[in-house]
N, C-alpha and C positions, 0 to 999 in steps of 0.2 A: 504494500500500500504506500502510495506518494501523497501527502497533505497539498491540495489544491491551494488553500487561503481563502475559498470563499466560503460565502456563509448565507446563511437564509432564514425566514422564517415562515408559514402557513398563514395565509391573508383569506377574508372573507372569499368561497369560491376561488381560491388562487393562489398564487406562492411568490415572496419579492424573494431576489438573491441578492446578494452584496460582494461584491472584489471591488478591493482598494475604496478607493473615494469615488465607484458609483453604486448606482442601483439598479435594478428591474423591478416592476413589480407586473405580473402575468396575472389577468383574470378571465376566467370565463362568464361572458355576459350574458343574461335571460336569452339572448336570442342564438344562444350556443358560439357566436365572436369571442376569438382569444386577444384581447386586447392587452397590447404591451405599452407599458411607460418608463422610460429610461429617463434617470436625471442623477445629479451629484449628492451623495449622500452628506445629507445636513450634519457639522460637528459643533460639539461644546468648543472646543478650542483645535484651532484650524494651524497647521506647519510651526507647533512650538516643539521645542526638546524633552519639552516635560511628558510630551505622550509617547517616550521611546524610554523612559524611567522606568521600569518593573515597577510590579505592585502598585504604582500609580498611574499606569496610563490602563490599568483593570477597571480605577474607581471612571472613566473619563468615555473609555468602553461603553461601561453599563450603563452611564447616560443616555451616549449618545443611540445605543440600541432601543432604548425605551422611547425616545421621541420616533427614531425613525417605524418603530414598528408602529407607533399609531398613525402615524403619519400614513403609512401603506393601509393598514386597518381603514383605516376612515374611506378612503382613494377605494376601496374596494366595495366598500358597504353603500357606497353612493351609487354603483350601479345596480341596488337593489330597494333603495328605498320607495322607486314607483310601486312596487308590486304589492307591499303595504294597503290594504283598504283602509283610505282615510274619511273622516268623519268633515262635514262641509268645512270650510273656513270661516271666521269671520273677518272682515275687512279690519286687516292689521293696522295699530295706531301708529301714529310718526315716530314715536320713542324707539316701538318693535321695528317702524321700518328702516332707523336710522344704525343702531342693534345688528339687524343685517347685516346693512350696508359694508358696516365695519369688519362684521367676519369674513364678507367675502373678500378683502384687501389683505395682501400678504403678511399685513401689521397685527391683523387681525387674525388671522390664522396662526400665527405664532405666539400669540400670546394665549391664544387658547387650548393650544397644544401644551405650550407650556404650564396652565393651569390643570389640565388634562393629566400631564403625567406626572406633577406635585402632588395631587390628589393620589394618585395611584399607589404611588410610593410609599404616601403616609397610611394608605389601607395597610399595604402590602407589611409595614413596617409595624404597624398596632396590632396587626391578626398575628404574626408570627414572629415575634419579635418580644414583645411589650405585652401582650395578652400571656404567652407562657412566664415570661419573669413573674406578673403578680398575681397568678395562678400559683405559681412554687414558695411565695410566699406563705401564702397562707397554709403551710406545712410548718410554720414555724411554730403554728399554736400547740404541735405536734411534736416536735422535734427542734433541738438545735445547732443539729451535725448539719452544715457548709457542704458539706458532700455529698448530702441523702439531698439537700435541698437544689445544688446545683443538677445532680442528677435528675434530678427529676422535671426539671427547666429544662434541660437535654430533649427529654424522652418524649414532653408535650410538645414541643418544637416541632420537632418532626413529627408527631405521629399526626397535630394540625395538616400539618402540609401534605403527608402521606392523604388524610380525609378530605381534604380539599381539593387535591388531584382526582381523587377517586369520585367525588361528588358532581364535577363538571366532565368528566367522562363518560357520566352515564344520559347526559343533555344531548338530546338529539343534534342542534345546530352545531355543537362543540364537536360531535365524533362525524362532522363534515370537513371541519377544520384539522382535525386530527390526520384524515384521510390524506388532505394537501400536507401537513403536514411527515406524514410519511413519504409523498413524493418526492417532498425536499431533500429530504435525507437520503432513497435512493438513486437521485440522479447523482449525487457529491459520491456517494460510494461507488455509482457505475462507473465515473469519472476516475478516480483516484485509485480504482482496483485495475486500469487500462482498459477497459472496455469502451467501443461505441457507443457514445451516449445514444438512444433509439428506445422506443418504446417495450421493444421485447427485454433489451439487457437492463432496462432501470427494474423493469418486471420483477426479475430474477434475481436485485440486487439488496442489500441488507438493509433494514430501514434501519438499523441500530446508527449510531456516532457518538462518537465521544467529544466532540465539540459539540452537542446539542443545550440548548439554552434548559431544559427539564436537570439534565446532569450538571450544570453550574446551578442552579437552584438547592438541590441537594447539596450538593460540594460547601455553597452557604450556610446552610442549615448544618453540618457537620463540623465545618470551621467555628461556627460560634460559638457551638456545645463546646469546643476544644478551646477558645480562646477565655471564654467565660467560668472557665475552671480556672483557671491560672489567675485571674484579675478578681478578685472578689474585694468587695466594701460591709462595711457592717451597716451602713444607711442606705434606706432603699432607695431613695429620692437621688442619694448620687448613685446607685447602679442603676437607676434608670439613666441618666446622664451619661455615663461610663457606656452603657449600650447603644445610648444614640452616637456619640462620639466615635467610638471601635470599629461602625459600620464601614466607612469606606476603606476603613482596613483588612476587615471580612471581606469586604467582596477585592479589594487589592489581590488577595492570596488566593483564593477562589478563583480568579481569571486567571492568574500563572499556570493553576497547576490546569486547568481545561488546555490551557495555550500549548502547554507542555505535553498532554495526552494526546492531543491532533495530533503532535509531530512524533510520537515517542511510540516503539515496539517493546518498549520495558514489557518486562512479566510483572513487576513490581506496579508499575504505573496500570497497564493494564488490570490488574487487579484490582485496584483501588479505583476502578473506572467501571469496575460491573455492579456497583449497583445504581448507579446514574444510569446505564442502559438496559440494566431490566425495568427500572422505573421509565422509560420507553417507551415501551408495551402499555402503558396506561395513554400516556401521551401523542402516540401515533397508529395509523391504523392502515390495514395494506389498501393503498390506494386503484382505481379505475383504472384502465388505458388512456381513459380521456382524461382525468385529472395529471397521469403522467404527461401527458402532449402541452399541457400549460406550465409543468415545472420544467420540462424539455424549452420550453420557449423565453420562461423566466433566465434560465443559465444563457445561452445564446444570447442574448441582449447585451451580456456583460462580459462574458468568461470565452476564451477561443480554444475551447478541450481540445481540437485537432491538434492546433499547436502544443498543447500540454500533453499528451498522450506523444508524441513525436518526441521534444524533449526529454520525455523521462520512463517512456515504456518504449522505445525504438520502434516507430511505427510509421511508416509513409504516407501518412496525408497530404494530398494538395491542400497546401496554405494561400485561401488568398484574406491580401490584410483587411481589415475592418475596420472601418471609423466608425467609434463609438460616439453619439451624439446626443443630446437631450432631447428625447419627441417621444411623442404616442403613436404607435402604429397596430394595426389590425395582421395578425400572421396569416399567411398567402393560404388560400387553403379554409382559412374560417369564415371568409367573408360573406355578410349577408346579403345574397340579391335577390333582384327585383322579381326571380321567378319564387324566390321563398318566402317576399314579402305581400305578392300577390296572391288572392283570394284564387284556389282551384275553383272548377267547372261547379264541384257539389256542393262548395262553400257559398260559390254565389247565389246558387237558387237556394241553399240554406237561407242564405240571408233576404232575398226577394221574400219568400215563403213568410220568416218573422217578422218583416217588414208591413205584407200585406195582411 
């Protein structure tokens, strides 16, 4: 296996990828169009040295993954909102239509995005974080062994998150996303095991990865249980401080060692990497053919596998170069025309029939 570099996540009906400083993001649209959009992936902090610092360009990382993934989130759920049965409107006031106005402005997209995924964070950060510390607390009416009580702050931690994976798993709309999401992951393994990327060999290829954002999630949750052994306070008001503080240091170490497992055949690393991808199998699901042909189109937009299969599996593909450019384009082959958008012979007299 050869570490590509790119990376992806599972979008409403669809899959973005990411190599370097751009994007794709591939959706299949209600009228069955694989609609692609290529643009440069948005950073917290753009060409500084600090993002080539270990353990700190981890905390800069997960930033800048959380914006972009709503950012494609959003981009994708917009070609489904018509479908929605809405209820009449009423004639929106100036305030609402001014409100608008604003979020449809780039100014205004960004800062709601960035409202968006503050909020997210601080869920993310009260559920599993701060909810297990003063849960383990209250072990102390019980106990005042540091080490029954850190353990067991451990134990909720995860087994939250363990129930929480398990609980949106079982969501219909989620185990759609799951599905894109397993195409992600075998297009990058069809890639990087040398195989033609094509709809039969992604088929056949492992939905598991050890860069997958579900196995850096755990990786967290295990890092803090470990770090929060080591750092104990006797007031709880500063361990909660002490926990908001430590975070970017958690997830610092937590993106090394993921960074490290992409590129590493260790048996060691490996090992410490299988329960990230058995926790996998919750989070991904064997995807369609036809859900493949849009993670097939997301890669393609950004990543030139012919040339990377030739570099590093010795393989003779015709290279021709590609300019990668910012646009939205419809792949060749999905397009909807005029004889699919026109009423057949039976649909017309259907409709003459209902009509008269």
């Amino acid at each position: 296996m050869k570490g590509s570099g790119i990376g992806g996540q599972a979008v409403m009906e669809g899959v973005m990828m990411k190599n370097g400083d751009r994007y794709a993001v591939a959706v299949r649209k209600p009228d069955k169009e694989i609609i692609v959009k290529t643009e440069e992936s948005p950073a917290f902090i753009k060409g500084k040295k600090v993002l080539e610092l270990p353990f700190v360009r981890g905390v800069f990382s997960f930033v800048d993954s959380l914006v972009l993934g709503m950012k494609t989130l959003t981009y994708s759920a917009g070609f489904f909102e018509d479908e929605e049965e809405e209820e009449p409107e009423k004639e929106p006031s100036k305030l609402d239509k001014k409100i608008d106005s604003f979020l449809n402005t780039k100014k205004g997209m960004d800062i709601l995005m960035g409202i968006t995924v503050a909020i997210s964070m601080v869920f993310a950060v009260a559920v599993f974080m701060i909810l297990p510390y003063f849960l383990s607390l209250l072990l102390q009416k019980v106990t005042d062994n540091t080490n029954i009580i850190v353990t067991c702050e451990g134990i909720l931690k995860i087994a939250i998150f363990l129930l929480y994976i398990k609980l949106i798993s079982n969501m219909k709309d989620i185990q759609r996303v799951f599905m894109y999401h397993g195409a992600e992951h075998k297009c990058i393994n069809c890639i990087e095991h040398g195989m033609e990327l094509n709809v039969e060999n992604v088929m056949k290829s492992s939905r598991e990865h050890k860069r997958c954002g579900t196995s850096f999630l755990l990786i967290v949750m295990v890092v803090s249980v470990i770090v929060h052994m080591f750092i104990r306070v006797e007031s709880s008001v500063l361990g909660f401080v002490i926990r908001i503080l430590l975070l970017p240091v958690i997830a610092g170490i937590s993106y090394e060692f993921i960074r490290l497992a992409g590129k590493s055949e260790n048996r060691l690393v490996n090992l410490l990497s299988r329960p990230g991808m058995m926790l996998q199998h919750q989070t991904t699901r064997e995807p369609t053919p036809d859900m493949v042909e849009v993670a097939i189109a997301s890669v393609e937009a950004v990543f030139d596998w012919k040339k990377f299969l030739n570099e590093n599996f010795g393989t003779n593909y015709e290279i021709t170069e590609k300019e990668y450019v910012c646009k939205e384009t419809i792949v060749p082959g999905t397009e909807r025309t005029e004889k699919d958008s026109a009423p057949t012979e039976k649909q017309g007299v259907a409709a003459e029939g209902a009509a008269g």
